[in-house]
KEDONU-301321 format. One record per residue (C-alpha): x, y, z; residue in three letters. Coordinates in Angstrom, 1 decimal, m for minus. Example, Ala and Ser with C-alpha at 12.3 -4.5 7.8 and 13.67 -1.06 7.14 Angstrom:
BEGIN
+--------+--------+--------+------+
|     px |     py |     pz | code |
+--------+--------+--------+------+
|   12.3 |   m4.5 |    7.8 |  Ala |
|   13.7 |   m1.1 |    7.1 |  Ser |
+--------+--------+--------+------+
! end
This chain:
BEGIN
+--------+--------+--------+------+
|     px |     py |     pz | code |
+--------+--------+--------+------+
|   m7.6 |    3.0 |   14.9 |  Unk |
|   m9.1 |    4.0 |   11.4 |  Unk |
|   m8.4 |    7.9 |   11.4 |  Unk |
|   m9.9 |   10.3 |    8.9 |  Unk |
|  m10.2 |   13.4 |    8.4 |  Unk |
|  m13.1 |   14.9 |    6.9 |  Unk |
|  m15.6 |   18.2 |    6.6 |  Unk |
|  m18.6 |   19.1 |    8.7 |  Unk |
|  m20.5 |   22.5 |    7.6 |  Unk |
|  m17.3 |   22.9 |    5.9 |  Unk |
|  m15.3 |   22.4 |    8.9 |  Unk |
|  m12.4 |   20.1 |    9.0 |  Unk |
|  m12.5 |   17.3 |   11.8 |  Unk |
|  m10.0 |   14.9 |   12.7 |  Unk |
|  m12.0 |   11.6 |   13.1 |  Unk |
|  m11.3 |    7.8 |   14.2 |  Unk |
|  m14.3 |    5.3 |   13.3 |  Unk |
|  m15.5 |    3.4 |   15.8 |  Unk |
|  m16.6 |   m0.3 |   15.7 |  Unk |
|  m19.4 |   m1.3 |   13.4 |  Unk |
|  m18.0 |    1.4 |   11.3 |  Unk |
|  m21.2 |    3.8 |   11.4 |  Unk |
|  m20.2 |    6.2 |   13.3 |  Unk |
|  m17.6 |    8.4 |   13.9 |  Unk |
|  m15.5 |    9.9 |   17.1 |  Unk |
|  m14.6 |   13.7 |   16.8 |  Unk |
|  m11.4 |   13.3 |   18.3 |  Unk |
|  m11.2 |   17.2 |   19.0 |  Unk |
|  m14.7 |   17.1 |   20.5 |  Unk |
|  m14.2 |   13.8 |   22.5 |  Unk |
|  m10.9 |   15.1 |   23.8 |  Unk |
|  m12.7 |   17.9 |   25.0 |  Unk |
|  m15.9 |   16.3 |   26.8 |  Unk |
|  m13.0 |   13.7 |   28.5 |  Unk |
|  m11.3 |   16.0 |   29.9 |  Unk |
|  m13.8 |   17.9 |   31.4 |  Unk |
|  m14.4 |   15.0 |   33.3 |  Unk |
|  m11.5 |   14.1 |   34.1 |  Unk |
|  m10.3 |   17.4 |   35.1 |  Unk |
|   m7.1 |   17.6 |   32.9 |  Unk |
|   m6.0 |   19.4 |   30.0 |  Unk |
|   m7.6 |   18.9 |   26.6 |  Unk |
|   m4.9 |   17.9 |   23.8 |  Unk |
|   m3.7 |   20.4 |   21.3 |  Unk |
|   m3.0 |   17.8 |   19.2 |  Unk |
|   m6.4 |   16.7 |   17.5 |  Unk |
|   m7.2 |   19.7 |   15.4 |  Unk |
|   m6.3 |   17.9 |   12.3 |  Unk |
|   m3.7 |   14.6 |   11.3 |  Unk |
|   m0.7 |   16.7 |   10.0 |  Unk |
|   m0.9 |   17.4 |   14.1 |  Unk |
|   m1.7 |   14.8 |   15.2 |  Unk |
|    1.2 |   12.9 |   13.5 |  Unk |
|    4.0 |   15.6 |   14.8 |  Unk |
|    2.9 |   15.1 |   17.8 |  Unk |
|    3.9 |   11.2 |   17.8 |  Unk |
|    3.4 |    9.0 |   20.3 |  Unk |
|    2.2 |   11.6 |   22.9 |  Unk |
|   m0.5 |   12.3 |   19.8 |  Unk |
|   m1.1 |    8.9 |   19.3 |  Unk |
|   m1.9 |    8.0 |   23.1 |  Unk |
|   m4.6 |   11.8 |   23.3 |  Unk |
|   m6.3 |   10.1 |   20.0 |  Unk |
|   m6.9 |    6.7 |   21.4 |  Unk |
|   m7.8 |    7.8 |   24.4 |  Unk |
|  m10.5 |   10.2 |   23.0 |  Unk |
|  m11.6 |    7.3 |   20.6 |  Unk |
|  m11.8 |    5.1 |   23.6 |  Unk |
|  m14.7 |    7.6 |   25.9 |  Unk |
|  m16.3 |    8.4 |   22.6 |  Unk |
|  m17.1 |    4.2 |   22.1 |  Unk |
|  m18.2 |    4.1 |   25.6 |  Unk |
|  m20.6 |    6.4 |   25.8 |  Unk |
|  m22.2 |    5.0 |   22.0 |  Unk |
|  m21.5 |    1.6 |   24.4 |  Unk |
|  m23.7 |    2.6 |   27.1 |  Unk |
|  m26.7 |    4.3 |   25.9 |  Unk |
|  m25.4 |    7.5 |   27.0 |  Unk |
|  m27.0 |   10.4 |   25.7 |  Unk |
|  m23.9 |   12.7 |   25.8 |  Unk |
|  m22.5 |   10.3 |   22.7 |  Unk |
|  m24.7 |   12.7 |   20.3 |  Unk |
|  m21.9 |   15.4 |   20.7 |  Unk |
|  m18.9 |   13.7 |   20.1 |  Unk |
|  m20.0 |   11.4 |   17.2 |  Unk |
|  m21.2 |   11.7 |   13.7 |  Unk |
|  m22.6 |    9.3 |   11.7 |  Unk |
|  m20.4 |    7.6 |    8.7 |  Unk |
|  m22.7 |    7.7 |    5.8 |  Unk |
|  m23.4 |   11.9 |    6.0 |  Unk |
|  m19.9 |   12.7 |    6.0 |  Unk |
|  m17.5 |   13.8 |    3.3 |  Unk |
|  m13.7 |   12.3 |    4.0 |  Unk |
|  m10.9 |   13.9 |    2.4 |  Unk |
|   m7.7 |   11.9 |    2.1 |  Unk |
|   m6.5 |   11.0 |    5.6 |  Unk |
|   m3.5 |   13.2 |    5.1 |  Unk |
|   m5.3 |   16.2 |    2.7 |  Unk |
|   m1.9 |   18.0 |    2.5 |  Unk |
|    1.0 |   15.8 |    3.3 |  Unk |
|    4.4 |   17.2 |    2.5 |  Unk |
|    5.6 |   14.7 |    0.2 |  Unk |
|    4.2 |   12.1 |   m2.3 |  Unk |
|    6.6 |    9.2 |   m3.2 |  Unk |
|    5.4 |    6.3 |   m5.4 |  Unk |
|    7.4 |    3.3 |   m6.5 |  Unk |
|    7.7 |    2.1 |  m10.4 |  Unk |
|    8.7 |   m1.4 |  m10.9 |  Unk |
|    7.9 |   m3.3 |   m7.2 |  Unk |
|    6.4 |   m6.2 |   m8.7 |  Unk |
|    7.6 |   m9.0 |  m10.8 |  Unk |
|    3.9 |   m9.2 |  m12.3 |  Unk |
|    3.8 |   m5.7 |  m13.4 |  Unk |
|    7.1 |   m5.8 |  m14.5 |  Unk |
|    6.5 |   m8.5 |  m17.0 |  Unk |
|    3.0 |   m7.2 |  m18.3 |  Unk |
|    4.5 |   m4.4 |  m19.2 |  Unk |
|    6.5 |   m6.7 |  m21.7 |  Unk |
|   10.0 |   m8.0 |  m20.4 |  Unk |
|   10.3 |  m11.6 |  m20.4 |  Unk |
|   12.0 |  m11.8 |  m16.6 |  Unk |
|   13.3 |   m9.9 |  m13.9 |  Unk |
|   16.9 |   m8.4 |  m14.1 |  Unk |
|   19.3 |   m8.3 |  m11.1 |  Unk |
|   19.0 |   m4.7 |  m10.9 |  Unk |
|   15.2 |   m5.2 |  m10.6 |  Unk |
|   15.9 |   m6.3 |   m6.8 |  Unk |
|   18.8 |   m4.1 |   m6.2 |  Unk |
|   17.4 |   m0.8 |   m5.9 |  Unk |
|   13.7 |    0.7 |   m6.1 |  Unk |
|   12.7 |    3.3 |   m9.3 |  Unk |
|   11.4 |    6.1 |   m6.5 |  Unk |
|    9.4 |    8.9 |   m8.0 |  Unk |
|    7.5 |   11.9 |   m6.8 |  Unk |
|    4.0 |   13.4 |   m7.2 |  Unk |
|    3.1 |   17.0 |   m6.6 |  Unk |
|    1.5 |   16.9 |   m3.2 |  Unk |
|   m0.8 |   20.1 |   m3.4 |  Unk |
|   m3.0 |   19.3 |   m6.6 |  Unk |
|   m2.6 |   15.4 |   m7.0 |  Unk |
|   m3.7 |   14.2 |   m3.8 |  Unk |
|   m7.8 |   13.8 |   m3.3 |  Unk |
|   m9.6 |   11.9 |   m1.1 |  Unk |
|  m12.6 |    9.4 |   m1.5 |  Unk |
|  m15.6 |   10.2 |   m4.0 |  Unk |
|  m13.6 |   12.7 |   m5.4 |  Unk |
|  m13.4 |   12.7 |   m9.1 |  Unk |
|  m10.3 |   11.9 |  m11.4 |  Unk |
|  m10.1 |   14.5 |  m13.8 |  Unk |
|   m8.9 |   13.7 |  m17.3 |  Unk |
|   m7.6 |   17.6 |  m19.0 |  Unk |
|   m7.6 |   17.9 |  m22.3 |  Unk |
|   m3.5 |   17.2 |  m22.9 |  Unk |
|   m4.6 |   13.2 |  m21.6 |  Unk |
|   m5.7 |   10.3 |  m23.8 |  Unk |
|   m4.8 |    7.0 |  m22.1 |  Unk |
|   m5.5 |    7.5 |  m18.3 |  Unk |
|   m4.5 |    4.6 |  m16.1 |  Unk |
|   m5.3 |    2.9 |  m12.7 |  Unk |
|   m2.6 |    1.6 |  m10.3 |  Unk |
|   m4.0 |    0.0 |   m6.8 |  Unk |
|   m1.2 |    0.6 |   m4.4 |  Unk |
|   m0.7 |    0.4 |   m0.5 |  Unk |
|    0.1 |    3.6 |    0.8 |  Unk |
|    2.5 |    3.9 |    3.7 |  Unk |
|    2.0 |    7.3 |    6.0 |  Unk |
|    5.6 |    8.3 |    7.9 |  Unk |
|    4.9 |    9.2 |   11.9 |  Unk |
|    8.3 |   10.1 |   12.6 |  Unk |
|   11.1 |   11.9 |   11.2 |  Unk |
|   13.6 |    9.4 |    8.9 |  Unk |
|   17.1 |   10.5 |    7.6 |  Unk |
|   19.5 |    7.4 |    7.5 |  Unk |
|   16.9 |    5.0 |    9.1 |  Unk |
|   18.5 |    1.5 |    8.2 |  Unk |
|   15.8 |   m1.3 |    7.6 |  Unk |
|   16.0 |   m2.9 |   11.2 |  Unk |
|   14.1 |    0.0 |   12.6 |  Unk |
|   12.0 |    1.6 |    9.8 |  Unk |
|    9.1 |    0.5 |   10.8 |  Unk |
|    9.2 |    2.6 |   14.4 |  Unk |
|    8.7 |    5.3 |   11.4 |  Unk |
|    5.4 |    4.2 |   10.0 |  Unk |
|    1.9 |    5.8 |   11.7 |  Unk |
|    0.0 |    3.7 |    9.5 |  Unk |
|   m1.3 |    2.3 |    6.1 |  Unk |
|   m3.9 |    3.6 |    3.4 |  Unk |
|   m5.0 |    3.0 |   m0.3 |  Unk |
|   m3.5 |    5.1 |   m3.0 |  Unk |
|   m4.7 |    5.0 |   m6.9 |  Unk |
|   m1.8 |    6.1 |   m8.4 |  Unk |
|   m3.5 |    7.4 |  m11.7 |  Unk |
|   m1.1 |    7.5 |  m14.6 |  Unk |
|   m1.4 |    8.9 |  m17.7 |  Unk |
|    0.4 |    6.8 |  m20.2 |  Unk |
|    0.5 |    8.9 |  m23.7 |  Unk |
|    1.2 |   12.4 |  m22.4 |  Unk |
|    2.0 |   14.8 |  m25.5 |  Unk |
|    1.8 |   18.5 |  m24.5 |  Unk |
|    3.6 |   19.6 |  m27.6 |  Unk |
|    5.0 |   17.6 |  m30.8 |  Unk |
|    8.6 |   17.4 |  m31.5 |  Unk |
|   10.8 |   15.9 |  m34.0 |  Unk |
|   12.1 |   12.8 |  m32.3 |  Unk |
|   11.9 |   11.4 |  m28.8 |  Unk |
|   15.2 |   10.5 |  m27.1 |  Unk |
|   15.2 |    7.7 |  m24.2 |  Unk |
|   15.2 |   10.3 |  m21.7 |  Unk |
|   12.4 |   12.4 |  m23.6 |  Unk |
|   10.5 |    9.4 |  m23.6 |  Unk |
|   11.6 |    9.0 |  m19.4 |  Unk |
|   10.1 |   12.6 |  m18.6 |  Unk |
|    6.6 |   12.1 |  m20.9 |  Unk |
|    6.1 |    9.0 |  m18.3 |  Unk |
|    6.9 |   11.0 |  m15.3 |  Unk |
|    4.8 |   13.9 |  m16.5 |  Unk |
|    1.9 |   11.6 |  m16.9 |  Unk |
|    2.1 |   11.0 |  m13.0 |  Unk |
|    1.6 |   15.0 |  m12.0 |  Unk |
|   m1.7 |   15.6 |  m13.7 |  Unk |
|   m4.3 |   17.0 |  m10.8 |  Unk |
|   m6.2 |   14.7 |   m9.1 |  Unk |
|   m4.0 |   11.5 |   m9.8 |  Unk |
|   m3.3 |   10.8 |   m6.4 |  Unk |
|   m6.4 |    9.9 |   m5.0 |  Unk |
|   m5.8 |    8.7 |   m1.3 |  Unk |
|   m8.0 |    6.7 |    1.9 |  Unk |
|  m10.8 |    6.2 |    3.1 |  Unk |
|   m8.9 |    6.5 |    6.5 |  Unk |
|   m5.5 |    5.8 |    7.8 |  Unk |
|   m4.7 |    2.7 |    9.9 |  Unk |
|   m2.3 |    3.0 |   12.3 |  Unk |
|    0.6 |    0.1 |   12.6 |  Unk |
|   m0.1 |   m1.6 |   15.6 |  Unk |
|   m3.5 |   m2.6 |   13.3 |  Unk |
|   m1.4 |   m4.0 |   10.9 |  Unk |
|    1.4 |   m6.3 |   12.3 |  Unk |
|    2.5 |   m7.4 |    8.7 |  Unk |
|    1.8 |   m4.9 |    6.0 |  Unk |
|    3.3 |   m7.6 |    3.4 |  Unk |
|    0.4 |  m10.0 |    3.9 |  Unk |
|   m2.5 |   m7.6 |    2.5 |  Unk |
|   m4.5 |   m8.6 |   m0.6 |  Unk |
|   m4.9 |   m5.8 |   m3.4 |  Unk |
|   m7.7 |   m5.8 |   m5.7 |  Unk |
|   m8.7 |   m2.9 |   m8.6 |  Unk |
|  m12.2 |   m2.9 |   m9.6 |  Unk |
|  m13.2 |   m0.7 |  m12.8 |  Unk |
|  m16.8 |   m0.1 |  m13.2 |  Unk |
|  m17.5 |   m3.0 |  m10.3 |  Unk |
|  m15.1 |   m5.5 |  m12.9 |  Unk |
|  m11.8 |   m6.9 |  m11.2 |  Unk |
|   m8.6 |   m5.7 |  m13.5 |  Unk |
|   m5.9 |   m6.4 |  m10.8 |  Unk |
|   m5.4 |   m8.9 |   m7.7 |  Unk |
|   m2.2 |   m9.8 |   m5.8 |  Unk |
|   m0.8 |   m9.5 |   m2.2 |  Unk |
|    2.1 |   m7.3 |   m1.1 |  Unk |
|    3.8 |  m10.5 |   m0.1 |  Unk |
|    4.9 |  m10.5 |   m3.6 |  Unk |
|    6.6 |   m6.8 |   m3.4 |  Unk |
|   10.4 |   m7.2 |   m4.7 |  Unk |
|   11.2 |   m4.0 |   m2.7 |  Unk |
|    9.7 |   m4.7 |    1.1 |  Unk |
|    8.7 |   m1.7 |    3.0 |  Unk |
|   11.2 |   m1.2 |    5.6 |  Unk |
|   14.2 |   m1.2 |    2.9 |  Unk |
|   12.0 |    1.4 |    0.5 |  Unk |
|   12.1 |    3.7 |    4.0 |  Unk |
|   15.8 |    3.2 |    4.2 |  Unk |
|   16.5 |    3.9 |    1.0 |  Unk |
|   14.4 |    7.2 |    0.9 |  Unk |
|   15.8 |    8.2 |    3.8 |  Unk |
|   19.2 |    7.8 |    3.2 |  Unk |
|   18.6 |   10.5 |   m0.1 |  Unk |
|   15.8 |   13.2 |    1.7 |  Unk |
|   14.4 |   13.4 |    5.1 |  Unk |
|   11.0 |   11.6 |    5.3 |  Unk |
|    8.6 |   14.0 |    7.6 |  Unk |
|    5.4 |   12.9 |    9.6 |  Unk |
|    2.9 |   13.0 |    6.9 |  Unk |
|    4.7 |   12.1 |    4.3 |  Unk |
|    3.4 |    9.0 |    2.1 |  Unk |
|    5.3 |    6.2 |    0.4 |  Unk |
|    2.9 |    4.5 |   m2.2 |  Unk |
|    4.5 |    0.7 |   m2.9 |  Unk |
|    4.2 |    0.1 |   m6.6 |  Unk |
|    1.2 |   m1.8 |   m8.4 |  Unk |
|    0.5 |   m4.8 |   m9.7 |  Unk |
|   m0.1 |   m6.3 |  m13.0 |  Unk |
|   m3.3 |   m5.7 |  m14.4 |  Unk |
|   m3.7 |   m1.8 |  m15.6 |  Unk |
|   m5.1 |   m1.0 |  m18.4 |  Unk |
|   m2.6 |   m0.4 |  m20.6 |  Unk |
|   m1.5 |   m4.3 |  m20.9 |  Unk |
|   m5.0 |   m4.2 |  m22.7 |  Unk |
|   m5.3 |   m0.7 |  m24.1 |  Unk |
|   m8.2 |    0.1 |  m21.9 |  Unk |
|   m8.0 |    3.1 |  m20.3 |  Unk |
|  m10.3 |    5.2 |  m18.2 |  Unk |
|  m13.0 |    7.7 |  m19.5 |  Unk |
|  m15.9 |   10.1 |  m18.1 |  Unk |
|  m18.8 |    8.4 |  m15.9 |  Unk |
|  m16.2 |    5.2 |  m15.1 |  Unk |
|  m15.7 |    3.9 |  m11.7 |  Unk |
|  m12.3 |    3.0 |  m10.2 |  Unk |
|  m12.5 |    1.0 |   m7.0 |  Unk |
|   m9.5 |    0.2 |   m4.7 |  Unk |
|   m9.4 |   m2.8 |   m2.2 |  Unk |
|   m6.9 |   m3.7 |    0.4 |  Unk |
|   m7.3 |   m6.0 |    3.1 |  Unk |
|   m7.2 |   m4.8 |    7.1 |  Unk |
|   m8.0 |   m1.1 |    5.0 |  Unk |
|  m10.7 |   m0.8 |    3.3 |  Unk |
|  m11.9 |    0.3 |   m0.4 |  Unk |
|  m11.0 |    3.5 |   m1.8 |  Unk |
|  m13.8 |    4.7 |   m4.2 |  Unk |
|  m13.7 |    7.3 |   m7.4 |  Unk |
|  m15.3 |    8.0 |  m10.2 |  Unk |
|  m14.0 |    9.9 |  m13.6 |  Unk |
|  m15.2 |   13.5 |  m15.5 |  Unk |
|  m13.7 |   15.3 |  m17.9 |  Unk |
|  m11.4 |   18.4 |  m17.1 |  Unk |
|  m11.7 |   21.5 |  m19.5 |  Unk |
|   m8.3 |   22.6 |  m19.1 |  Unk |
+--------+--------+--------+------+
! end
């Protein structure tokens, strides 16, 4: 399934697109009208995706089988489809997972970006053990067609293309062999950057002053922009086999395939795991690739367009204004 969550009337709805990708079930609305007919309870599950994924399995099974009346009724002509659908193209998605708990990106998880960024080959340590970060969950994470704001304290504002893993069940001291029974589903992430962050001068930058002006540039608001839906595992048999592409202002900057990750997915979930529980709706984003603008000293200003690709996913789609504060 593609899931999504997104605003009607400025309602939230819990969605899963059917095929042809025009229109939309209401899973909530769906679940209803099924069991109606059926004559058995409605779920209490499909109100929104942070639900949905703590219910697991059990939630998992109410939303396909919602998703599943919804296409027949679209696939016979019936009438009743009308109140259980919505139409693609008139509806505004948030991120699949608007308010997950927790926001962990990856710095470092290919050998391509590690060398544009200006050392001559990998290190041993480069394999060893990922460089796990954190983003503020609550003011970074946006969905598609939202903008990327760029505040007064940024000057060189960055695009990173990353696959997004979204946790389904609760992880602590998962070991790699069964991380993936963990893993709801997959998404885009942009993990915007800014790469020159000075919010006050000072008289010399230390190595580890240096360290917390690049992790600062990660928290700005908005720099986590997530979707268009979440696809659930079974969809994706091998999430190391998608191609990634970044377009800027419809030009290509970046293009790999997470086959080339150094840091695979299962052993990033058992290494998070074994340091902080990981909680249904949390997200895992798995590095970039080579190709962001500051290789080039390009970097993103008002009126640009950033475009993210991933195969089996979708395209994740933003555009750029200025902040005032």
């Amino acid at each position: 399934m593609k899931l999504i969550t997104c605003t009607v009337a400025g309602e939230e709805r819990l969605g899963a697109v059917l095929s042809g990708e025009r229109l939309v079930a209401d899973l909530a609305a769906a679940d209803r009208a099924r069991s109606r007919r059926d004559g058995t309870p409605a779920s209490a599950c499909l109100s929104d995706m942070m639900a949905l994924l703590e219910a697991g399995a059990s939630g998992m099974k109410a939303a396909r089988a919602a998703c599943a009346y919804a296409q027949g009724l679209v696939d016979s002509g019936n009438r009743a489809a009308g109140r259980v659908t919505l139409p693609l193209a008139r509806l505004r998605l948030l991120a699949p997972v608007p308010r997950p708990r927790k926001v962990f990106c990856l710095a470092g998880n290919y050998q391509d970006h590690i060398e544009e960024g200006g050392r001559a080959r990998l290190e041993v340590q480069d394999r060893e053990t990922p460089r796990v970060f954190m983003k503020p969950p609550s003011t970074t994470v946006v969905g598609p067609g939202a903008k990327i704001l760029i505040p007064p304290v940024a000057r060189s504002v960055d695009w990173e293309g990353e696959l997004a893993v979204v946790i389904g069940r609760r992880a602590k001291g998962v070991p790699a062999a069964t991380a993936y029974r963990h893993v709801a589903g997959y998404t885009a992430m942009n993990d915007v950057s800014e790469r020159q962050l000075v919010i006050k001068e000072r008289t010399d930058s230390r190595p580890r002053d240096q360290w917390f002006d690049w992790l600062n540039g990660k928290w700005l608001d908005t720099f986590a922009p997530q979707g268009p839906w979440l696809v659930t595992a079974d969809e994706i048999p091998d999430p190391h086999a998608l191609d990634i592409s970044t377009f800027v202002n419809g030009e290509r900057k970046q293009h790999n395939n997470t086959g080339q990750m150094l840091y695979p997915i299962n052993r990033i979930i058992e290494y998070i795991s074994a340091i902080v529980t990981l909680e249904p709706g949390d997200l895992i984003s798995t590095g970039t690739i080579a190709g962001v603008g500051a290789t080039t000293g390009t970097y993103l200003k008002p009126g640009d367009s950033v475009e993210i690709r991933i195969s089996s996913i979708g395209s994740l789609r933003n555009t750029v204004a200025a902040s005032k504060r």
